[in-house]
C-alpha positions as CSV (number, residue, x, y, z in Angstrom):
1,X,-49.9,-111.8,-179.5
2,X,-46.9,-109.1,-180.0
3,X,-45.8,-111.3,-182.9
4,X,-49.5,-111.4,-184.7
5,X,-49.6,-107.3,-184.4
6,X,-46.2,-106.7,-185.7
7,X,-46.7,-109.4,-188.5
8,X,-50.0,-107.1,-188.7
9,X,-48.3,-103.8,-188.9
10,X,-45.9,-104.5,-191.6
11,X,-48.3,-106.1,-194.1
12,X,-50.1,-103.2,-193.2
13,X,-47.3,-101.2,-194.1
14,X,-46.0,-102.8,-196.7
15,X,-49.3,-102.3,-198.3
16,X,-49.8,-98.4,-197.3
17,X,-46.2,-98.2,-198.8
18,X,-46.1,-100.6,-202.4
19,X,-49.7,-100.9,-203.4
20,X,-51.6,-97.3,-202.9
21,X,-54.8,-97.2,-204.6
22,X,-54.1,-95.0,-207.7
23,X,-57.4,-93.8,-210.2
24,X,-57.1,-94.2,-213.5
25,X,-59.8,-92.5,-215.5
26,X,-60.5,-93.8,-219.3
27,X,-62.4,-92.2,-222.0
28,X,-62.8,-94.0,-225.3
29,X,-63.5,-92.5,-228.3
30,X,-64.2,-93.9,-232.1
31,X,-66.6,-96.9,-231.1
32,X,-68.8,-98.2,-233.2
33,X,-71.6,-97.1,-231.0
34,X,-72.8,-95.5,-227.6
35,X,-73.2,-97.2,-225.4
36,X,-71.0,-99.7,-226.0
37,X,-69.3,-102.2,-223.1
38,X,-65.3,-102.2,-223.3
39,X,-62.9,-104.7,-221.9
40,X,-59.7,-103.5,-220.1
41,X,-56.8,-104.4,-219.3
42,X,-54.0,-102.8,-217.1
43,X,-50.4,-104.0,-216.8
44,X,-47.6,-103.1,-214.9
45,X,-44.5,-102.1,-216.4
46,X,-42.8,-106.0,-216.7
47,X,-46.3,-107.3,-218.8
48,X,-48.0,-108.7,-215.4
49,X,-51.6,-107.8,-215.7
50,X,-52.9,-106.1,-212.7
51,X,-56.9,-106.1,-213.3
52,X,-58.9,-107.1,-215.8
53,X,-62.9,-106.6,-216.7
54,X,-65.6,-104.5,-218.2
55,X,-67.0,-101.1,-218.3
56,X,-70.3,-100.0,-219.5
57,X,-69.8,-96.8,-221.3
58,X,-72.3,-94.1,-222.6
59,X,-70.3,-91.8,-224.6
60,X,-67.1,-90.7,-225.9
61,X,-66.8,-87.9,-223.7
62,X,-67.7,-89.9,-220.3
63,X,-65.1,-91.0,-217.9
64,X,-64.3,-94.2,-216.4
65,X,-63.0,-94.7,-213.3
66,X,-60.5,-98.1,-212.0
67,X,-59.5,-97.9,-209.0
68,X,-56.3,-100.3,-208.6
69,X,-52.8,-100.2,-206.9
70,X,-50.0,-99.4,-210.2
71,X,-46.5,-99.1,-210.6
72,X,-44.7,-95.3,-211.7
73,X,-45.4,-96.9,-215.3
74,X,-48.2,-98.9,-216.5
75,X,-49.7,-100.3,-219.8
76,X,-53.7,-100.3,-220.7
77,X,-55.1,-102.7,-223.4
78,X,-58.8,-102.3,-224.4
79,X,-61.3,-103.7,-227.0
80,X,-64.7,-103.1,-227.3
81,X,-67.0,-106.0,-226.9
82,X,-69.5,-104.9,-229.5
83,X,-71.4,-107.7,-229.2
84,X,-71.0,-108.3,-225.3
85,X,-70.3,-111.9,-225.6
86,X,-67.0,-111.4,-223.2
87,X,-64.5,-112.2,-225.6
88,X,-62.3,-110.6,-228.5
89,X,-63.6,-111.9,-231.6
90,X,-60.8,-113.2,-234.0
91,X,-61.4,-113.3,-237.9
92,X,-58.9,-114.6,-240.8
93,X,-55.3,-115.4,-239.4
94,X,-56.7,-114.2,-235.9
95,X,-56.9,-111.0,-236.4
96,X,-59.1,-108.7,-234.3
97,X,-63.0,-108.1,-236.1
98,X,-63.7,-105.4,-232.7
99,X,-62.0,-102.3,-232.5
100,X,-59.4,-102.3,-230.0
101,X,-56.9,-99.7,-228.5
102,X,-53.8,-99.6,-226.6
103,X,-52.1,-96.4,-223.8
104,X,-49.9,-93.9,-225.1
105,X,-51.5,-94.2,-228.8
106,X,-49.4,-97.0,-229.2
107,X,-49.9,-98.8,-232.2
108,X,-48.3,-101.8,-234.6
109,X,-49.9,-103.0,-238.2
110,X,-51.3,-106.3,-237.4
111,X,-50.0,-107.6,-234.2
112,X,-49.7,-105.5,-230.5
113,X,-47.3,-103.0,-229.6
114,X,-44.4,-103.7,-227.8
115,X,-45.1,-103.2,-223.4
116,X,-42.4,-100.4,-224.0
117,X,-44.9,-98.4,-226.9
118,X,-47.6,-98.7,-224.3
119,X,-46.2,-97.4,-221.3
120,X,-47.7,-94.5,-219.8
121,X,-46.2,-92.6,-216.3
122,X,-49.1,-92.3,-213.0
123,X,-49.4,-89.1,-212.6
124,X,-50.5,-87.6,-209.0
125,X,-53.8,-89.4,-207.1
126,X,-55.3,-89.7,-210.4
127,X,-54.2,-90.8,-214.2
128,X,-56.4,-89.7,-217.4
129,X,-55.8,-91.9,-220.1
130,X,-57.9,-91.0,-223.8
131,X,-57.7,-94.3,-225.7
132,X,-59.1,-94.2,-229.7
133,X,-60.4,-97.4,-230.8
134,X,-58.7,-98.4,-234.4
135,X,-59.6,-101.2,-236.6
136,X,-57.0,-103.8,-237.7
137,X,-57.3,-102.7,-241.1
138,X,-55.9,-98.6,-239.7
139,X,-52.7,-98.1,-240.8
């Protein structure tokens, strides 16, 4: 019985310690219209995806709130799922026909940034993140 409640009390503890709930709070600005749905994606700072899924959104100026245990630096990835079929849709030579967005303004000419260009520190309880959606064809 002592056993179980120590085992108890440090994956308790291990869990108060490494994985606190953090809030990050997205607005998205330049889709194609409001309301739109957008998927995310938030990775940690070594590319592991943390959470995944969708967010209904209203308007450019509303934000979204995921609630999610993060590392001191952490990558978001979004696209907006125009159509709401659930999935990125890929044109000539797979490129990206929605608009799509990545943290810290990060941005490569046909292809995704590199983790490091998308890294973005927590910051206190909460972390406010504005992502722009571009089209493959902004340079």
């Amino acid at each position: 019985m002592m056993r179980a409640l120590f085992v108890l009390f440090l994956f308790l503890l291990g869990t108060f310690t490494f994985g606190q709930s953090h809030t990050i709070e997205m607005c998205f600005s330049d889709a194609s219209q409001y309301p739109t749905r957008v998927a995310y994606e938030v990775q940690n700072d070594k590319g592991i995806i943390l959470k995944q899924g969708f967010l209904e959104v209203v308007s450019a100026s509303e934000y979204c709130e995921v609630l999610l245990a993060v590392s001191k630096k952490f990558a978001v990835l979004v696209y907006e799922d125009a159509n709401r079929n659930s999935q990125m849709d890929r044109g000539w030579f797979a490129q990206p026909l929605e608009k799509y967005a990545f943290s810290n303004n990060a941005w490569a000419t046909l292809s995704k940034p590199d983790l490091e260009d998308m890294l973005i520190s927590r910051t206190g309880a909460k972390t406010r993140v504005t992502l722009t959606f571009k089209s493959v064809t902004d340079f």
